[in-house]
C-alpha positions in Angstrom: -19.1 18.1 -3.3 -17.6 16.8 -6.5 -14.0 14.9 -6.5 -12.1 17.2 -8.7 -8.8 15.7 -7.8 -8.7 13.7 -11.3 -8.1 17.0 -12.9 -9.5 15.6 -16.6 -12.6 14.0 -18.2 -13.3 10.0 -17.8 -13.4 9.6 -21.6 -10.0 11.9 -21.8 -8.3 9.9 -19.3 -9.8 6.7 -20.8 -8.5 7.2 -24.2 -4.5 8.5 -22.2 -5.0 5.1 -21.1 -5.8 3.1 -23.8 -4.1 5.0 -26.5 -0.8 5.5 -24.2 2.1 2.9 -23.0 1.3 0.6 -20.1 3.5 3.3 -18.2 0.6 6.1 -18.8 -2.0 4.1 -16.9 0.9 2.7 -14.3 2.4 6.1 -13.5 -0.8 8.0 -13.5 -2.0 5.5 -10.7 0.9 5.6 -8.5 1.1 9.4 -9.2 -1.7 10.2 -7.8 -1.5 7.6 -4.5 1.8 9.8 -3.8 0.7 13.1 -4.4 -2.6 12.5 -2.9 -3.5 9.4 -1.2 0.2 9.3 0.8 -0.8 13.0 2.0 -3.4 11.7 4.1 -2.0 8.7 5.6 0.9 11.0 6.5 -1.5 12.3 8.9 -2.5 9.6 11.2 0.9 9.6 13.2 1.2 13.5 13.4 1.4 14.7 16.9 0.0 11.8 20.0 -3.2 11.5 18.5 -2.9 8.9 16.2 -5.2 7.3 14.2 -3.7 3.4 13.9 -6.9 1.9 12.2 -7.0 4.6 9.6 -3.4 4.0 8.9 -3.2 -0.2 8.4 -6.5 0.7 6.3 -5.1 3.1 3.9 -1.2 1.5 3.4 -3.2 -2.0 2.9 -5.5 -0.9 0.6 -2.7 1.0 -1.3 -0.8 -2.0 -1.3 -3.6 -4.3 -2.4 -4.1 -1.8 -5.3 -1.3 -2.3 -6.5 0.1 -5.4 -6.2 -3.0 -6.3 -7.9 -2.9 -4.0 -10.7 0.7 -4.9 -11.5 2.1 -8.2 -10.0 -2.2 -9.7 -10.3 -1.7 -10.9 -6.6 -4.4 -10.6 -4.5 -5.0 -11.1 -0.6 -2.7 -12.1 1.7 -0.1 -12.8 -0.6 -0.5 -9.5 -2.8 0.4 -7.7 0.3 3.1 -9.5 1.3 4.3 -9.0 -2.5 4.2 -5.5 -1.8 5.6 -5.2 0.9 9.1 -7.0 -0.2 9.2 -5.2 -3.2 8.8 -1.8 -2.1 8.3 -1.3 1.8 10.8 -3.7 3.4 13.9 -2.2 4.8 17.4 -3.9 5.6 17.0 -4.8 8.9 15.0 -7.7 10.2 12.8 -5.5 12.1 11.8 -3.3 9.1 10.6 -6.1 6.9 7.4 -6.0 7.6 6.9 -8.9 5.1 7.6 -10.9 7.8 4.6 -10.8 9.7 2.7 -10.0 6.6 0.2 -12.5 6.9 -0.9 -11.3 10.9 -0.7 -7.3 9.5 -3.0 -8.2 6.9 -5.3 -9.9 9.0 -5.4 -7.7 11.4 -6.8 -5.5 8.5 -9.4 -7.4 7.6 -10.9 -7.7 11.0 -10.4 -3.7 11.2 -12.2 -3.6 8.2 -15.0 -6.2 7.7 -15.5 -7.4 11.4 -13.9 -4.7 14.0 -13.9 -7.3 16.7 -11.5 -10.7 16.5 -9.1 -12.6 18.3 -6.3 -11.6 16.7 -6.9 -8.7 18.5 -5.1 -10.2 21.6 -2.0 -11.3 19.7 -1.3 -8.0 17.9 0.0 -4.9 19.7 1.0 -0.9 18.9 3.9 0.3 20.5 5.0 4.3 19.2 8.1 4.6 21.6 9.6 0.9 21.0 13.0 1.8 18.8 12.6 -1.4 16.4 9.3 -1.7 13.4 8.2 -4.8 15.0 9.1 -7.8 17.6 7.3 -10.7 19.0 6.6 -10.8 23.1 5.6 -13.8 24.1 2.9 -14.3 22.2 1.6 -10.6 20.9 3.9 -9.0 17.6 4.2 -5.6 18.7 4.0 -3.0 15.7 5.8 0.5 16.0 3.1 2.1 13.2 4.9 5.1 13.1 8.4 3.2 11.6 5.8 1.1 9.2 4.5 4.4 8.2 8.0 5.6 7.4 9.3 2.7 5.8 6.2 2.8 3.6 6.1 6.3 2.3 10.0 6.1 1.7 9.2 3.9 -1.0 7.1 6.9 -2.3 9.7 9.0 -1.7 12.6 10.3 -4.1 14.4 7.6 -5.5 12.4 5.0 -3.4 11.6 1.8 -4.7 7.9 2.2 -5.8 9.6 4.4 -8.5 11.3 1.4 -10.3 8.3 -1.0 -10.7 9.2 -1.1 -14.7 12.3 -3.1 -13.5 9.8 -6.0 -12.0 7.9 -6.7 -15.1 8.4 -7.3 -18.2 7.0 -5.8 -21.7 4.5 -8.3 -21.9 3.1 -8.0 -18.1 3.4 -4.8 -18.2 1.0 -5.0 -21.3 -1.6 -7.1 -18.7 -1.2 -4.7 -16.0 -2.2 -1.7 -18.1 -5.4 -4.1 -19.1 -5.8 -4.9 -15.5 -5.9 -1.3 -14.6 -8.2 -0.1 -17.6 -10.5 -2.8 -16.5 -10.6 -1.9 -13.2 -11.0 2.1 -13.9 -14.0 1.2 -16.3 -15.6 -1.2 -14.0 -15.9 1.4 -10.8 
């Protein structure tokens, strides 16, 4: 089955990129991540059965995409970029920031190794009424209130939409390379 989802031609899409404002490029990527990507993530805490890996995989990989793309942060330190600028909430317990470092992680072993000790010092908890807190040793994660806090940011008026505000012309210029780079080289 061919992806259809882009809607246009590479070398149409290629030249709205190169020939439009860094916005074109910026826009069209986070765009599509909301009207697309978010709709599937959305999923994974429908109903009691949850799929918690699938979730940490897709927000981290959205968030690594674009703190990348626009802030040229990678790692552990592009998702913690990502998540103050756009995911964090106002209380201490919804910046997830915070324990940025053991979230992303966690990811990795989820995604390159499955099995690792951090395994025993992070926890899920769905019914707990705060995003996160430490127990003793383990950070306990309610997934379904760092799923909410994340897609708010995709939501209307949420702060995803006012990325212009965090660069300036001249990055902004870079990101759109960054990005054209990155669509040409995959």
């Amino acid at each position: 089955m061919k992806n259809n989802s882009h809607g246009e031609t590479k070398e149409s899409r290629l030249k709205r990129f190169q020939d439009g404002q860094p916005y074109e490029v910026i826009a069209t990527l986070l765009n599509s991540i909301a009207n697309f990507f978010n709709n599937e993530i959305a999923l994974t805490t429908q109903g009691n059965n949850y799929q918690t890996s699938l979730l940490f995989l897709g927000v981290h990989s959205v968030a690594l995409t674009i703190s990348e793309g626009l802030f040229n942060e990678t790692g552990s330190d592009g998702y913690k970029l990502f998540l103050e600028k756009f995911v964090d909430g106002d209380t201490p317990d919804t910046k997830f920031s915070t324990i940025a470092k053991s979230i992303h992680d966690w990811r990795n072993v989820i995604a390159h190794q499955w099995i690792g000790s951090i395994g025993h010092v992070i926890g899920y908890d769905y019914k707990m009424k705060l995003g996160w807190e430490i127990r003793k040793e383990t950070t306990f994660i309610n997934p379904r209130i760092y799923l909410e806090q994340y897609l708010k940011a995709f939501g209307s008026g949420g702060k995803i939409w006012s990325w212009e505000t965090l660069l300036t012309d001249i990055e902004q210029g870079e990101a759109k390379q960054r990005l054209i780079k990155k669509y040409l080289d995959n």
